[in-house]
C-alpha positions in Angstrom: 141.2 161.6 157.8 138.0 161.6 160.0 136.8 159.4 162.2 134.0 158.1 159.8 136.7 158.0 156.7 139.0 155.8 159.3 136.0 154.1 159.7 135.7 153.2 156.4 139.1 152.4 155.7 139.1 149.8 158.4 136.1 148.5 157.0 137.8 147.8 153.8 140.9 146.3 155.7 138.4 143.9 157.1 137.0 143.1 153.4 140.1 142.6 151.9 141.3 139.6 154.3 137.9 138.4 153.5 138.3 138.3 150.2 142.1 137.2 150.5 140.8 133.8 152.6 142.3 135.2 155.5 139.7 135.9 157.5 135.9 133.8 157.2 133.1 136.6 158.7 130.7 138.7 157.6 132.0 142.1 157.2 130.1 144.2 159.8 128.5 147.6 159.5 130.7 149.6 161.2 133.8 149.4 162.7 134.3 152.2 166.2 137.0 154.1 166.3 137.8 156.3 169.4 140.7 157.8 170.6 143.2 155.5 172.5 142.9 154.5 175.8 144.9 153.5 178.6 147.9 151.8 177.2 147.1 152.6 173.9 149.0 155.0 171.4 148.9 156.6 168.0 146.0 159.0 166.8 143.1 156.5 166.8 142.4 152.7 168.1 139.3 150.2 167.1 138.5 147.1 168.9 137.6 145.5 165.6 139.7 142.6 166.0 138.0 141.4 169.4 134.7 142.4 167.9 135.7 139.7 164.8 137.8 137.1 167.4 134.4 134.8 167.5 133.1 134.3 164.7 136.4 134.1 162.8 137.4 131.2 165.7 140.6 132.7 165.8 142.5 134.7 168.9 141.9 138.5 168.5 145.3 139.5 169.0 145.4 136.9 165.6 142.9 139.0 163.8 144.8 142.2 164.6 148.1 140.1 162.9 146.0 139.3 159.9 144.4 142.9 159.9 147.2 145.0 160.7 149.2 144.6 157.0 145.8 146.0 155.3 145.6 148.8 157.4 149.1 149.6 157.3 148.9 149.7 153.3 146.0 152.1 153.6 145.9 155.7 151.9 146.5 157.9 154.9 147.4 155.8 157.5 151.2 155.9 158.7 151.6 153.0 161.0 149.6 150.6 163.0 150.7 149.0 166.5 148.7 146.1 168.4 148.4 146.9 172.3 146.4 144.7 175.1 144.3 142.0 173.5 144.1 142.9 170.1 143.3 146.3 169.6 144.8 148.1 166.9 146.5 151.5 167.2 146.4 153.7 164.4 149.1 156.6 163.5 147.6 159.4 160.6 149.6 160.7 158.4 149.9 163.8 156.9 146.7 165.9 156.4 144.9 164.5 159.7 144.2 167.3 161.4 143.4 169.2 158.0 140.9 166.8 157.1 138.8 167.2 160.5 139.2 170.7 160.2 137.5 170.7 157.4 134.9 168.4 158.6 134.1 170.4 160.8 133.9 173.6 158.9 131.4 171.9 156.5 129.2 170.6 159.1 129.5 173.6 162.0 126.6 172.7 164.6 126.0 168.9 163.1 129.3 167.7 163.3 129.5 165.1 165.1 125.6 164.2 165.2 124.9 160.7 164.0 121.9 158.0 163.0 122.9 155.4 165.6 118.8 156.2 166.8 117.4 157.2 163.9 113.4 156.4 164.1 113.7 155.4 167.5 111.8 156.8 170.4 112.8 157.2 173.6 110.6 157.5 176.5 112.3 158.7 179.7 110.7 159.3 183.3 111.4 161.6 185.8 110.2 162.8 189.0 109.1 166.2 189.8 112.7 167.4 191.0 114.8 170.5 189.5 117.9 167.8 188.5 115.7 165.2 187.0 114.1 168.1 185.0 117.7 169.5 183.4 118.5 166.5 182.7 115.7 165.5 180.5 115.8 168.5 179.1 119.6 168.2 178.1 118.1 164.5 177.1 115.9 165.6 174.4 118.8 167.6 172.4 121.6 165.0 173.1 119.2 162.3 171.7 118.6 164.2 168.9 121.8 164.2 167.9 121.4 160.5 166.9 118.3 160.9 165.2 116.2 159.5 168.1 113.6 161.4 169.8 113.4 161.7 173.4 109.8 162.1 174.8 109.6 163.2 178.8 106.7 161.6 181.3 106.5 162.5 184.5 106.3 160.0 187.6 105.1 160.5 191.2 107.2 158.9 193.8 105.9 157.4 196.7 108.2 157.8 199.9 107.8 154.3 200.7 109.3 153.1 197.4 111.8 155.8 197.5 115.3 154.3 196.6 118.4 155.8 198.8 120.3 158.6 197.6 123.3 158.7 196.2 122.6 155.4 194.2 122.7 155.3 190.8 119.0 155.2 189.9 119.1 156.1 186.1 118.1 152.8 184.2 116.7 150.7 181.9 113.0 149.1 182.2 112.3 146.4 180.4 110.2 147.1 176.8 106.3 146.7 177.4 106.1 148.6 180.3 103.4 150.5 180.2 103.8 154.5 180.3 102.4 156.4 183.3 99.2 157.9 183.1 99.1 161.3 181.8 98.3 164.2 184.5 95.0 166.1 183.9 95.2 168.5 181.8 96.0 171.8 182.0 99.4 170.5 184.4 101.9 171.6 182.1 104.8 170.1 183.7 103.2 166.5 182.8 103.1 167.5 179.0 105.5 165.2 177.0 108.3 167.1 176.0 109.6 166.4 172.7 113.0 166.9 170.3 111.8 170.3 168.9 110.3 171.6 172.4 107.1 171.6 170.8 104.7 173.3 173.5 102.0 171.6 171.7 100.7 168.3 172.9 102.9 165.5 172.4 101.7 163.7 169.6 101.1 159.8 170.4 104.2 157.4 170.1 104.9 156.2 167.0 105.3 152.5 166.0 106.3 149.9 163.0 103.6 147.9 164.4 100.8 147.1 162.1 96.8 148.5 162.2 94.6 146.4 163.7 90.8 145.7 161.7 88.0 146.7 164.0 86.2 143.9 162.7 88.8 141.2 163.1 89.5 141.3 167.1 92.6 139.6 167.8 96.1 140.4 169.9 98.9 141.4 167.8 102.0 141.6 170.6 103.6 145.1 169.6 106.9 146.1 170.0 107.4 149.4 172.9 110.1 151.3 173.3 112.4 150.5 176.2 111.2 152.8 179.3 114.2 154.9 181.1 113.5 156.0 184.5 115.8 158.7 185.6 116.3 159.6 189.0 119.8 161.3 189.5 120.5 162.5 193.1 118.8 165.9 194.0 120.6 168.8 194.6 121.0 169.6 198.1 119.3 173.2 197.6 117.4 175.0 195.0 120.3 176.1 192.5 118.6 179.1 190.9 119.9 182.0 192.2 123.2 180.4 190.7 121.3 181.9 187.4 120.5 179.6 184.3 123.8 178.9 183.0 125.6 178.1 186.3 122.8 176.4 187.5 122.6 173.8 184.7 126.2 173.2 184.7 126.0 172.8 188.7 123.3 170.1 188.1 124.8 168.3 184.6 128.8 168.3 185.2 128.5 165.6 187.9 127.0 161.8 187.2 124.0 161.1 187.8 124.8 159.2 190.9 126.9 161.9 192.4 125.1 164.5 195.0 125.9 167.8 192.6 127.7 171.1 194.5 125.3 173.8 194.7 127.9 177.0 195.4 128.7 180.4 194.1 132.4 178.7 192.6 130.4 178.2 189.6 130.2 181.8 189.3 133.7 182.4 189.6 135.9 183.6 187.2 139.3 181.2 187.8 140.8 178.4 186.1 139.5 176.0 189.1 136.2 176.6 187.8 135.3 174.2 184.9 132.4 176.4 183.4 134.9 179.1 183.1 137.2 177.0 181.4 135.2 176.1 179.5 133.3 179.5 177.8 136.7 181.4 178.4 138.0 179.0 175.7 134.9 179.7 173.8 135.8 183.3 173.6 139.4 183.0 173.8 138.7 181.5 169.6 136.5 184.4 168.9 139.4 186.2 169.9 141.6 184.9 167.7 139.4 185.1 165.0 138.8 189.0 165.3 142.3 189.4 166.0 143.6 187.2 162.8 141.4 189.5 160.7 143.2 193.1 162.1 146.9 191.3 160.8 144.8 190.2 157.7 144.9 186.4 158.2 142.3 183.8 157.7 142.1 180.1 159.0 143.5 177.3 156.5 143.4 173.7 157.2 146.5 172.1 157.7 148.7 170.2 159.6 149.9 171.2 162.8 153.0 169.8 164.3 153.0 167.1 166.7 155.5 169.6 169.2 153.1 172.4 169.0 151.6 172.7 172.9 148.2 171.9 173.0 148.1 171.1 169.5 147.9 166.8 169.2 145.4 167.2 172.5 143.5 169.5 170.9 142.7 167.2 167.9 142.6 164.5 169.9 139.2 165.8 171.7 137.8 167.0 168.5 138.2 163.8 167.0 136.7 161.9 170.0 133.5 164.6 170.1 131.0 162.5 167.7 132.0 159.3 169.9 130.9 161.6 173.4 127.7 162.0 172.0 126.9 158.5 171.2 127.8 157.7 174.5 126.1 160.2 176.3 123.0 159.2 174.0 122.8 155.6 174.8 123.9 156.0 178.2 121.4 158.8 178.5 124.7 160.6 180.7 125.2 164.5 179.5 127.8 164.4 182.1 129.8 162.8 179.6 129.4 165.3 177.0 130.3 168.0 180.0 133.4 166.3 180.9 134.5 166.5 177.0 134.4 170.1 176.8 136.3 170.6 180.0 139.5 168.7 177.9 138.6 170.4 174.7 138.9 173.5 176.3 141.9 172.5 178.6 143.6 171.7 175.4 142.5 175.0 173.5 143.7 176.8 176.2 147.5 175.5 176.1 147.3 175.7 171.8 146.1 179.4 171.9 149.6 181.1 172.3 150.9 179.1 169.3 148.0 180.7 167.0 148.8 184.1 165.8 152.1 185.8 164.9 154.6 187.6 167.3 156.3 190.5 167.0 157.1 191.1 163.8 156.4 188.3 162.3 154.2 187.8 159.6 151.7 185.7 159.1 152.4 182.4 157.5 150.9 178.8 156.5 151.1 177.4 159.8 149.4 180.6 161.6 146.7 179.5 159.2 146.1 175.9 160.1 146.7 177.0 163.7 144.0 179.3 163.4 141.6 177.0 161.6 142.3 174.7 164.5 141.1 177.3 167.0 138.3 177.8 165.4 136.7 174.7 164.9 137.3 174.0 168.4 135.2 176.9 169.3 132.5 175.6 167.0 132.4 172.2 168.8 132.1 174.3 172.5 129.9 176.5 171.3 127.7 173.6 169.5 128.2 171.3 173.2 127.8 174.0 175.3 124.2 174.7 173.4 123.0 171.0 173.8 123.6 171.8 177.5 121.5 174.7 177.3 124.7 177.0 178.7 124.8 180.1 177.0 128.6 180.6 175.2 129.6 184.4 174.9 131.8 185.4 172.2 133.3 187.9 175.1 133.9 187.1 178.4 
């Protein structure tokens, strides 16, 4: 079962108790469902009881009472626990992992790409500075993702309304305020950028808002997209000469309000460097792949043992991928979607050993799902490491 499926099913939970009198609300949209936290256990966890606590008038850890038989009854699910004010926990059962597998496989490069901003448009200023810039950049594809579109406008800064470093300067303006002015032309850094990297010029933003009759002057108040101004710390030195794919992850691993490292350990090929980690685990699947096919296997969805190293971690963060890039949308943070590859990787690398055959042993049903494990967790690096503009080599 998928996130979105789980989704669904908790949904339907929800709809039941409604339509049992247990539970007076109006059934909402969607229901999140993320990994557990802190505290938490099981494969999955929603908040949806705390989200529904109000306007049922009850407690949530009530709603989770009333919610938790429903669930528990559910095709696919295998048990659910209540932890901390009402969330509920939720243990797969079999077919899990096979079912996101194949997700994953059917989707390749969209999986995990949503609607949550679909028709929206996102204006984002930046200053002219190297970090601002990658950051956009990364901006523009992450929002995409959601089915927003990011448009870039750049913003002079005047020293005496500078803000002090190492704040936190990425924000929110309020809707209505009005875009800078665009540089003369000719200036192609003041060019809007847009989702597809258009060179062309940006065409004007688009709104719901109706036309307005030449000959019938009046005001019509029109909704604007909200403004965000990003201004991460700079880097302390140009990071160039780190070359492109260093570089970028130099400048997009660390938050925005963190002064990033500019140093030649990004180049470095050990496990204390994150970027290595990272596209080793990359080609470590590619590996496996090419290796499978010399013994004659092929990747199989299945299920893969909770006691297999790696294995439970490893789904874990390919669950929790399409919930990184929401947040890393809406938060306009690609340090968040950085950070996820680092565990998907961390986990990949612990699982790989488990993958293929040894010695004489032959190849069998669980090499299979093993493998198809592998390798859609070297789709999702490969498809996270692209929205970061970082290369990923299928040797290394």
């Amino acid at each position: 079962m998928t996130p979105v499926e789980l989704s669904r099913t908790v949904l339907r939970a929800v709809r039941r108790a409604v339509d049992e009198g247990e539970l007076s609300v109006v059934v909402p949209v969607r229901a999140v469902v993320t990994p557990p936290g802190p505290g938490g256990c099981g494969d999955y966890a929603t908040n949806i009881a705390l989200q529904l606590a109000r306007p049922a008038g009850r407690p949530a850890r009530q709603v989770a009472e009333i919610l938790r038989p429903h669930l528990t009854r559910s095709e696919g699910v295998a048990d659910v626990a209540i932890t901390g004010p009402g969330f509920l926990n939720i243990r797969l059962g079999g077919g899990a992992g096979a079912s996101l597998v194949r997700e994953i496989q059917r989707r390749r490069d969209a999986y995990g790409h949503g609607d949550i901003l679909a028709g929206q448009i996102v204006p984002l200023r930046i200053p002219y500075d190297i970090r601002a810039e990658v950051v956009a950049d990364t901006l523009v594809r992450i929002v995409a993702t959601q089915g927003g579109r990011a448009e870039v406008h750049h913003i002079h800064i005047h020293p005496s309304r500078a803000e002090p470093a190492g704040t936190d300067l990425s924000r929110t303006e309020p809707a209505g305020t009005d875009l800078p002015q665009a540089e003369p032309a000719g200036t192609d850094p003041s060019q809007a950028k847009t989702a597809g990297n258009d060179p062309s010029p940006a065409e004007p933003p688009r709104t719901n808002a109706p036309q307005v009759d030449p000959a019938r002057p009046h005001r019509l108040h029109r909704p604007r997209p909200q403004i965000t101004t990003l201004r991460p710390t700079p880097a302390p030195e140009d990071p160039t000469p780190l070359g492109p794919d260093a570089a970028r992850w130099a400048l997009l691993h660390p938050a925005s309000h963190d002064r990033p490292r500019i140093s030649a350990d990004h180049l470095l090929q050990r496990e204390s460097n994150p970027l290595f980690r990272v596209r080793y685990a990359h080609a470590r699947t590619r590996a496996l792949t090419r290796n499978a096919a010399a013994l004659g296997c092929t990747g199989d969805p299945g299920d893969v043992p909770e006691d297999v190293p790696g294995g439970g971690e490893l789904v874990g963060a390919l669950a929790g991928y399409p919930a990184v890039l929401t947040q890393a949308a809406l938060h306009r943070a690609p340090d968040r979607l950085a950070r996820h590859l680092v565990t998907t990787a961390d986990a990949l690398l612990a699982f790989q050993h488990t993958v293929l055959p040894l010695g004489d042993e032959k190849p069998s049903a669980a090499h299979r799902a093993r493998l198809a494990l592998a390798e859609a967790a070297g789709t999702v690096l490969a498809g996270g490491l692209s929205l970061l503009g970082i290369s990923a080599p299928d040797y290394l």
